[in-house]
C-alpha positions as a Python dict, from the first residue, in 0.01 Angstrom:
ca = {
    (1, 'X'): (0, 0, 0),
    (2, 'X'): (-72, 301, -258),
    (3, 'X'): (303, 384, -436),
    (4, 'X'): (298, 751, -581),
    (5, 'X'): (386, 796, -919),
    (6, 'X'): (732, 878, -891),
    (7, 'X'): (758, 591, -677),
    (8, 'X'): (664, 342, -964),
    (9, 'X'): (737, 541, -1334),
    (10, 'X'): (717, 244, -1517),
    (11, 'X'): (743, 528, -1794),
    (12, 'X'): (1069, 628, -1756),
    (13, 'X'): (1237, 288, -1744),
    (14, 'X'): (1107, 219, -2055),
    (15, 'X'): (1437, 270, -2248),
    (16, 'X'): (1634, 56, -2059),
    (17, 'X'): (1397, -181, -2050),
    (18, 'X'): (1370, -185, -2473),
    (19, 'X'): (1814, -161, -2472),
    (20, 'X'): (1784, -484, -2264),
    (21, 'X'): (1504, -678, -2443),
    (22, 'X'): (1728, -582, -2760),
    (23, 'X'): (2066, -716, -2666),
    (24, 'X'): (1871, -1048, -2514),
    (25, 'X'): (1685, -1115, -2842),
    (26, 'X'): (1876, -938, -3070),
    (27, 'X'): (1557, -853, -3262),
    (28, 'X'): (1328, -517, -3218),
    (29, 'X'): (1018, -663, -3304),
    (30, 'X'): (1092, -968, -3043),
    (31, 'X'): (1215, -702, -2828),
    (32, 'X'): (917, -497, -2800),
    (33, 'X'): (694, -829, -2722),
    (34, 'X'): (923, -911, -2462),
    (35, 'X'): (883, -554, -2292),
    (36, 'X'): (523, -571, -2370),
    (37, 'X'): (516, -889, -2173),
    (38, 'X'): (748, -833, -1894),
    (39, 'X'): (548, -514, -1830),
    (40, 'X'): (215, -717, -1809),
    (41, 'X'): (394, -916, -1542),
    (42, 'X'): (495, -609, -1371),
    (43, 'X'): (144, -521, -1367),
    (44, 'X'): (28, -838, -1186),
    (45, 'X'): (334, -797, -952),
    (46, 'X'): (298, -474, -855),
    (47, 'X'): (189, -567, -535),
    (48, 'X'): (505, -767, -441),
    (49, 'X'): (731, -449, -577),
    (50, 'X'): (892, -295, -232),
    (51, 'X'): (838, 60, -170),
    (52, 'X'): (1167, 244, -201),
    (53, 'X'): (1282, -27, -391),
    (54, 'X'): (1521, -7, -710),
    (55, 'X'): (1236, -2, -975),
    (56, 'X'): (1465, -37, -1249),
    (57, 'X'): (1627, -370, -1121),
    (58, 'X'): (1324, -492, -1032),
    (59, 'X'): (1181, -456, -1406),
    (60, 'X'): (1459, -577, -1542),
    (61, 'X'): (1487, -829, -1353),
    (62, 'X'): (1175, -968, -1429),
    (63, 'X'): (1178, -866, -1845),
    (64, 'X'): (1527, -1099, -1766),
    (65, 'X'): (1307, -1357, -1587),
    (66, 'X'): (1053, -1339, -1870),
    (67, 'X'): (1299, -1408, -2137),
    (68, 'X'): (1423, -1668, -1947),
    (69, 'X'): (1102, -1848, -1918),
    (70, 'X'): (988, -1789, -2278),
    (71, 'X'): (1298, -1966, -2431),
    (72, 'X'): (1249, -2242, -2217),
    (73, 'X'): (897, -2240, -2323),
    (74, 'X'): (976, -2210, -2678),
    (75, 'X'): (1216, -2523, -2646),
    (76, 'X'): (983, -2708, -2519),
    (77, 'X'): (712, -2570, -2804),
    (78, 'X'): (974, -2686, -3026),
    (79, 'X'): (1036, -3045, -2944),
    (80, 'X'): (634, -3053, -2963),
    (81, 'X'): (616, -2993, -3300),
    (82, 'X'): (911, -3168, -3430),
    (83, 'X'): (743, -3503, -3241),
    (84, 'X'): (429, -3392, -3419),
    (85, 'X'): (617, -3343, -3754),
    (86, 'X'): (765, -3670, -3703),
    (87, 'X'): (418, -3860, -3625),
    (88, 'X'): (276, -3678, -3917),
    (89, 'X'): (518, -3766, -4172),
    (90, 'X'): (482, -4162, -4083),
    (91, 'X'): (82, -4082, -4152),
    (92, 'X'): (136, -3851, -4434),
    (93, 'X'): (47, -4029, -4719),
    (94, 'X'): (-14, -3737, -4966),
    (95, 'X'): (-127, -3804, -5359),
    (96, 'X'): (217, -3755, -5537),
    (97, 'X'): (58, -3376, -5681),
    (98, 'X'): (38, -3283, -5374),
    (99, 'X'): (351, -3398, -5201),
    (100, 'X'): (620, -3137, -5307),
    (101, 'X'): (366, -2846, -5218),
    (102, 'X'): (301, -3013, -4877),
    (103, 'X'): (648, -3038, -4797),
    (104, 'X'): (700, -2694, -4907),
    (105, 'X'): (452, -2556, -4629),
    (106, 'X'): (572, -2784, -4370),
    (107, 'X'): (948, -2641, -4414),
    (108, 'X'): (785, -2308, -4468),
    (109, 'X'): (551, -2366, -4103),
    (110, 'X'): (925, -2467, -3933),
    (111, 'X'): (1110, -2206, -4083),
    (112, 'X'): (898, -1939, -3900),
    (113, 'X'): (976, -1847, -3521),
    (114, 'X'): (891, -2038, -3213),
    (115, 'X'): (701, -1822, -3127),
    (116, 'X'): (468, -1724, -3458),
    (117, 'X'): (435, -2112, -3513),
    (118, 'X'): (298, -2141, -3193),
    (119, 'X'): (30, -1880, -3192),
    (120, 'X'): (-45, -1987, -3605),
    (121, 'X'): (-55, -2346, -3469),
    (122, 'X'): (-318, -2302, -3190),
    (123, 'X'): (-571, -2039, -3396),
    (124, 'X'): (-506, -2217, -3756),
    (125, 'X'): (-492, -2601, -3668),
    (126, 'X'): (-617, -2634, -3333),
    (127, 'X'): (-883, -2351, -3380),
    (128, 'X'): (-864, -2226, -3086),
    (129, 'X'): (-1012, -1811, -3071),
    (130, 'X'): (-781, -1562, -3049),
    (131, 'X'): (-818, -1510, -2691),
    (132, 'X'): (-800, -1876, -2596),
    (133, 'X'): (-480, -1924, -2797),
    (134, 'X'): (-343, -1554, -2620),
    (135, 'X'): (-406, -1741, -2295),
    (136, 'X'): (-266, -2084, -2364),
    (137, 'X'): (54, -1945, -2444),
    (138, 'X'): (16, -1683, -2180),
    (139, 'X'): (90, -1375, -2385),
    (140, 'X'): (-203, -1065, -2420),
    (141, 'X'): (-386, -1080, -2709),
    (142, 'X'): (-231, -813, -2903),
    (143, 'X'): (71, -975, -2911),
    (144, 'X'): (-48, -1319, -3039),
    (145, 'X'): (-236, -1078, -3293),
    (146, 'X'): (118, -946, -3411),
    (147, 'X'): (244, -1273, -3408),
    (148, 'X'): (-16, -1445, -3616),
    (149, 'X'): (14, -1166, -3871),
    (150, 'X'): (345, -1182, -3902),
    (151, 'X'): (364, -1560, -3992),
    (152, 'X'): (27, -1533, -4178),
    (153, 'X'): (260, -1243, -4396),
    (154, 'X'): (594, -1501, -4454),
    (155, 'X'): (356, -1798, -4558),
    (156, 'X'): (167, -1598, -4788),
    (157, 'X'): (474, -1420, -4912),
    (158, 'X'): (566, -1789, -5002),
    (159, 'X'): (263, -1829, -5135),
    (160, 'X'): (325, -1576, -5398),
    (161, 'X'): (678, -1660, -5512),
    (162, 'X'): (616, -2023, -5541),
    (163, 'X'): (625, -2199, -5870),
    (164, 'X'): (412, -2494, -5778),
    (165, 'X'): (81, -2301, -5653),
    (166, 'X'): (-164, -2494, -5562),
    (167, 'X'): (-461, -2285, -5578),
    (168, 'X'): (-694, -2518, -5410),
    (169, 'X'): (-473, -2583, -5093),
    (170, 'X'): (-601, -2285, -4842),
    (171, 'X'): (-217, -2249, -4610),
    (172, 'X'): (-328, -2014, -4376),
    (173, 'X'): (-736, -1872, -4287),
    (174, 'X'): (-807, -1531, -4195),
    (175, 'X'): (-717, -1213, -4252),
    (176, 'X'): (-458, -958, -4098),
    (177, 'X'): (-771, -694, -4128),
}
């Protein structure tokens, strides 16, 4: 079935779509990556959207649904890496010069969001490509792009202001370029 454009103005639900991803995460730049994904999803549903339908409710509904689904992921992300930070600290045997600067970036790596560790995680330790990363954590590329940059931009802000540099220790690879 072929909807007409007035039909399906994804368009002009965008503002209520951006008010809602606002008061759910309380953050615009989180906001506009959860409209940017709940509108990918849209996309892919469009199919099941009924014609004559309220297209409003049934965006929100999903950004809602995609929210939803990304803090459960992210909760589950989390409890990852804390079991990883756990196992790594009982195998972390780092020489003593090293030890307060490796703690630093480990705090530092926590302290960032769920959602930039995750995308930093899979591209900087894992190595996975851009792409492959975007689709583990099933997000489009551009946003894991914004992501990475973000937490590439608060480690190496770090970086700066630290006291004990360590010049030789490379935190994060790359470039936001």
């Amino acid at each position: 079935m072929k909807l007409g454009k007035s039909a399906f103005d994804v368009l002009g639900q965008l503002g209520a779509l951006r008010r809602y991803a606002r008061s759910l995460t309380r953050d615009s730049a989180d906001a506009e990556d959860l409209v940017q994904d709940a509108l990918v999803r849209a996309y892919e549903r469009r199919a099941s959207f009924r014609h004559g339908g309220n297209l409003r409710a049934w965006l929100l509904s999903i950004l809602h649904n995609t929210f939803v689904d990304g803090k459960r992921s992210r909760r589950a992300e989390a409890i990852r890496i804390e079991r990883a930070g756990e196992l790594a600290d009982a195998f972390l045997d780092a020489p003593q010069e090293h030890s307060l600067r490796l703690t630093q970036l480990r705090e530092a790596f926590l302290g960032l969001s769920e959602e930039q560790r995750a995308a930093l995680h899979l591209v900087a330790i894992e190595g996975l490509s851009y792409q492959e990363a975007a689709e583990a954590l099933a997000i489009p590329l551009g946003t894991l792009m914004s992501r990475i940059g973000r937490a590439r931009a608060a480690l190496r802000e770090l970086e700066e202001t630290s006291p004990a540099r360590v010049r030789h220790l490379r935190v994060v690879r790359g470039s936001d370029e």
